[in-house]
N, C-alpha and C positions, 0 to 999 in steps of 0.2 A: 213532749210525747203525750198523746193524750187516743181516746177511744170515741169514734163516733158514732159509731153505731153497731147492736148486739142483733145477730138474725140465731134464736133455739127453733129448734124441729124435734117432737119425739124426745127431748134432754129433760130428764128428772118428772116434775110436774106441768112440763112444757109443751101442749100439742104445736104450735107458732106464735113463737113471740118477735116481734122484728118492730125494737125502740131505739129511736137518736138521741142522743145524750149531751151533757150539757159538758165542756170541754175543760171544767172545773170543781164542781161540788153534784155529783149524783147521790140522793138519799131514797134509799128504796127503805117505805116505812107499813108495816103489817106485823101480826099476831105469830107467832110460833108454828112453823110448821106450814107456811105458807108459798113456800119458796123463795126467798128473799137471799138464803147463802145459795142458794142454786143457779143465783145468777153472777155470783161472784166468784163462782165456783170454773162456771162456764169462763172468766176471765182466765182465772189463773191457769186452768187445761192451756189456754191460748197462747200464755208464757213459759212453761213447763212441758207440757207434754204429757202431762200426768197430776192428777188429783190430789189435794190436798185433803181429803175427807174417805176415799178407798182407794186399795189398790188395783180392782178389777172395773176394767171400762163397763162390764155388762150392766156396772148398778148404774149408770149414769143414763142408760137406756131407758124410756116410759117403757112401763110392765108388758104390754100389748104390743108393743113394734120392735122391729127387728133393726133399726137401726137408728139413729140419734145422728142429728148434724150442728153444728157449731159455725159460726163465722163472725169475724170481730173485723172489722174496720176502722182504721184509724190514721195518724200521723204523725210521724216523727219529723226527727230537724233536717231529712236529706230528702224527703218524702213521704207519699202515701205507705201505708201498710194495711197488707190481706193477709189475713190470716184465717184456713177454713178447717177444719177437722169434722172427719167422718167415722162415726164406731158400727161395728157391728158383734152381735153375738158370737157369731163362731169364725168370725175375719180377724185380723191386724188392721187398727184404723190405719187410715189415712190421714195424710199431714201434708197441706199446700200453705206455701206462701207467696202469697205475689202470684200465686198461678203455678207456683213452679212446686211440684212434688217433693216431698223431703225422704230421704233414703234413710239416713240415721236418726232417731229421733232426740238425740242431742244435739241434732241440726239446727231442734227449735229454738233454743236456747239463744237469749240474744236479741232475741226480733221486735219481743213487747218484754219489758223488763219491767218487772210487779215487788212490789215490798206489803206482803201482808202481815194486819196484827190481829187478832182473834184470842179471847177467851184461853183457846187451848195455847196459846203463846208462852202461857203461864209454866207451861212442862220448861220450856227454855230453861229456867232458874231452877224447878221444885225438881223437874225427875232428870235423869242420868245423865253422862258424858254424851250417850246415841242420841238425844235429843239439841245439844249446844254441837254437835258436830252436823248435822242437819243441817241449822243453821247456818253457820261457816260455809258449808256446801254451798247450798244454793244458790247464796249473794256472788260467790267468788264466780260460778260458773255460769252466771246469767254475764259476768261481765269478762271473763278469761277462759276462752275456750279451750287452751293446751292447759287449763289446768282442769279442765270437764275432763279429756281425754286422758291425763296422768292419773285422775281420781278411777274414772275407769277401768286403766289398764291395770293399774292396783289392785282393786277389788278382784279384776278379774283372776291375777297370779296369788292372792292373797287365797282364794278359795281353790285353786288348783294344787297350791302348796297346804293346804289344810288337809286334801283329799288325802294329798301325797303321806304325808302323817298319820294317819289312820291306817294304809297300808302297810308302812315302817314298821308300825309295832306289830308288826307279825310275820313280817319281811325284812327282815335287817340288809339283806343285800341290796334294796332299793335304796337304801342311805347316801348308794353315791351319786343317786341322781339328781341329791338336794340341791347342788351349790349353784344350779346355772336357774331354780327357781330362786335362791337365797339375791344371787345378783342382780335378777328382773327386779324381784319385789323392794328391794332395797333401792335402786335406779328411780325406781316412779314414787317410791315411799318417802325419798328426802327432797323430789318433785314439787311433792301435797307439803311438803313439812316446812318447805320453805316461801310457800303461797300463804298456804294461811297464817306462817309466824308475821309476813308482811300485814296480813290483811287485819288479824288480830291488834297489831302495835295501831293501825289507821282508826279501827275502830275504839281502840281505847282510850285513844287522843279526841274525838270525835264525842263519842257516847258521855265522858267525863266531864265536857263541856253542857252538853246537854243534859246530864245530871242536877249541874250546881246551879244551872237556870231553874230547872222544876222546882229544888230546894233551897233557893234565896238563899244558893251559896252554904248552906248549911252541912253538906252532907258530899264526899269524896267518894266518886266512884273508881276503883278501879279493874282493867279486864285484862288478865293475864292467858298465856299460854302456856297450859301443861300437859308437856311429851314426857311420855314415858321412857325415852332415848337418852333424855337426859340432855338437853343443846344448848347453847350459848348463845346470847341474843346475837354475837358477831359471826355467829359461824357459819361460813360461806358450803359451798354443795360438798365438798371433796371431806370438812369436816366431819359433818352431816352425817354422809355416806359414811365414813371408818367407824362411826361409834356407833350407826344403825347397823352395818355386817358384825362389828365383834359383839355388840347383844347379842344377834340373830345367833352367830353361833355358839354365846358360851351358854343358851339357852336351849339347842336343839335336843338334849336327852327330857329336857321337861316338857317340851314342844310335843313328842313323841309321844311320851307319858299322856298327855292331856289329849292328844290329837287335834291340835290348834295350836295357830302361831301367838303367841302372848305378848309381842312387843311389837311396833312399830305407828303408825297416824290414827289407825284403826279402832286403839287407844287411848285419842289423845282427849283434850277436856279443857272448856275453859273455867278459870279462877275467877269467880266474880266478886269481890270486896267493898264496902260499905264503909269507909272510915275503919279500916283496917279488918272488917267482920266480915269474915265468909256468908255472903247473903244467901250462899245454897242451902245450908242448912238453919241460921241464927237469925236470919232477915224477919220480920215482922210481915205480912201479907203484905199489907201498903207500900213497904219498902222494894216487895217483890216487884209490885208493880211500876215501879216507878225506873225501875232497872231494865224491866221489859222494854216497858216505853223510850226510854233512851238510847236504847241497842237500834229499835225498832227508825227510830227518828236518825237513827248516826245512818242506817242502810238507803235511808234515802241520800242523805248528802255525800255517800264513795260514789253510788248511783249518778250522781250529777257530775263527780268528779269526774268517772270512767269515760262515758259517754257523751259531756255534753248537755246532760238536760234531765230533770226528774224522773223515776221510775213514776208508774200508775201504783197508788196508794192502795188499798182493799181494807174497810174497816169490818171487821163482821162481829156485829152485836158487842162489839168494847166499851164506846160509850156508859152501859149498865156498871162496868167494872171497875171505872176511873172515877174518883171524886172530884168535884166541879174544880178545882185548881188544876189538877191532870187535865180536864175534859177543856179548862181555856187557853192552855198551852200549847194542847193539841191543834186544838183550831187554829193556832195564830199561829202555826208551824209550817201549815198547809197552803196558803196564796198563792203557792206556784204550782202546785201539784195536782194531779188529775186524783178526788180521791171518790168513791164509790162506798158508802154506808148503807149499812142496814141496821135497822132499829126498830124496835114495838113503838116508839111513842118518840116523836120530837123535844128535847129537851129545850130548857130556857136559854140556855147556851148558845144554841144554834140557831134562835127565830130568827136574828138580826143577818146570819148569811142564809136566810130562804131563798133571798131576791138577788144573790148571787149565782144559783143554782136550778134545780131542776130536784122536785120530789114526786117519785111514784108511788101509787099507794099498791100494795100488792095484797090478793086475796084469793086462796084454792089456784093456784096459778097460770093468774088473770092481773095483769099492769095496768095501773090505770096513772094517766100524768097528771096532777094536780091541777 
């Protein structure tokens, strides 16, 4: 899988950019603030559907125009890939692949599959459960579409049964409308709960191997999965489910009380360990990063498992954060992979695959190809 060519219109600092790319190392190299993640930016919209940097398509819009266009080009292992996206101010973009209109926009999901590591990657390990459930998201649903759909319908019954509670306590008679939201939300909630316990165990075996390479074997990583339901690594759907409805109901007077549901995926978190140490909170920076890194490098290889063939790489401004043993490992990870960097300054690391790649120099956002 890889990207041949990026057409921006109107997108960030972008009046028309339209560059071919090299079908293995892109390094887009300039100063702060020059647009450089805004082209990487434009990639990932192309996989997702949505922004890794805001929630509202208007900001991706130049100040001055009423509408921003996107198109990615490229090739996977069954064929070409189009991929075009249209925003406007006061519209719902639009979303084509292959020419063909996308209705739901977890339609897109699937088409160009990306694994990006970035700076902010760092919340992964340092801030909350909402940030390591992100993650588990994304990967699973770029590559399991009934489980985008189960995550979905979750949320969706997870927030209708919240409402539902906040009415309760002041309406006791609505109490007995709970149990046919209690059934939904439990249905799609041991769905999610037995996706990601899979996906979890894959990438622990994965990421733990890529651990002990970084640290010349020094240092055991492991990633665990933790539900607040309380499950069993052997515990099939039917299990799941009894122990996700009897929480849900020996919990509904507190549910009520709070007006929110307290128990089920929504919750859940993963256990990152270090040679037995909780590296969420005891890990040394360096160590954080090195657990990043390794999560980040197992997502490419389920990626290759699911599909067939590497997800596209997105490096943005990492390189700065890794010390040169991280920064030659990384390299020498990548051979197969379509990866896209951005960087202030070329490092020593990298001069000897110049001539493997393609580097643009970027300026007030203006590309220029080396």
């Amino acid at each position: 899988m890889f990207i041949s060519r990026i057409r921006l219109k109107n997108f960030r600092n972008y009046d028309d950019l339209d560059i071919k790319l090299n079908d293995r190392l892109n390094i887009f190299v300039g100063n702060n603030a020059q647009g450089k993640t805004n082209i990487l930016e434009s990639i990932y919209l192309s996989g997702f559907g949505k922004s890794f940097r805001t929630n509202k398509d208007r900001d991706i819009i130049k100040m001055d125009k009423d509408m921003a266009y996107i198109k990615i080009e490229g090739q996977k292992r069954y064929g070409d890939i189009s991929i075009e996206m249209r925003f406007w101010k006061n519209r719902k973009k639009e979303i084509k692949v292959n020419s063909l209109s996308l209705i739901k926009l977890s339609d897109i999901l699937g088409n160009l599959n990306i694994v990006i590591f970035s700076p902010e990657d760092l919340k992964l390990i340092k801030e909350g459960p909402s940030e390591r459930r992100k993650f588990v998201d994304r990967e699973i649903c770029q590559i399991n579409k009934r489980y985008c759909h189960s995550l979905i319908s979750y949320n969706r019954v997870l927030y209708q049964r919240n409402n539902l509670l906040k009415k309760i306590k002041y309406d006791r008679k609505l109490i007995n409308t709970i149990d046919i939201w209690n059934e939904e939300l439990v249905k799609f909630g041991t769905e999610v709960i037995l996706k990601r316990r899979e996906f979890i165990n894959r990438i622990s075996s994965l990421s733990r191997l890529m651990h002990r390479k970084i640290t010349d074997g020094k240092e055991n990583l492991e990633v665990k999965y933790l539900s607040n339901i309380g499950i069993k690594n052997k515990d099939g759907f039917n299990e799941i489910y009894k122990n996700f409805i009897e929480k849900i109901e020996k919990n509904i007077e507190k549910d009520i009380d709070r007006g929110f549901t307290g128990v089920g995926p929504h919750k859940d978190d993963l256990g990152l360990y270090v040679n037995n140490i909780d590296i969420r909170n005891f890990g040394s920076q360096g160590q954080q990063r090195t657990v990043a890194l390794s999560l980040k490098l197992s997502e490419l290889e389920i990626g290759k498992a699911e599909i067939g063939e590497y997800p596209i790489l997105l490096l943005d401004d990492v390189m700065s954060e890794l010390d040169i043993n991280r920064q030659k490992f990384l390299m020498k990870s990548l051979k197969n992979v379509q990866t896209f960097i951005t960087i202030t300054e070329i490092p020593e690391i990298m001069i000897p695959l110049v001539q493997e790649g393609f580097i643009f120099e970027i300026s007030k956002g203006k590309v220029k190809k080396r």
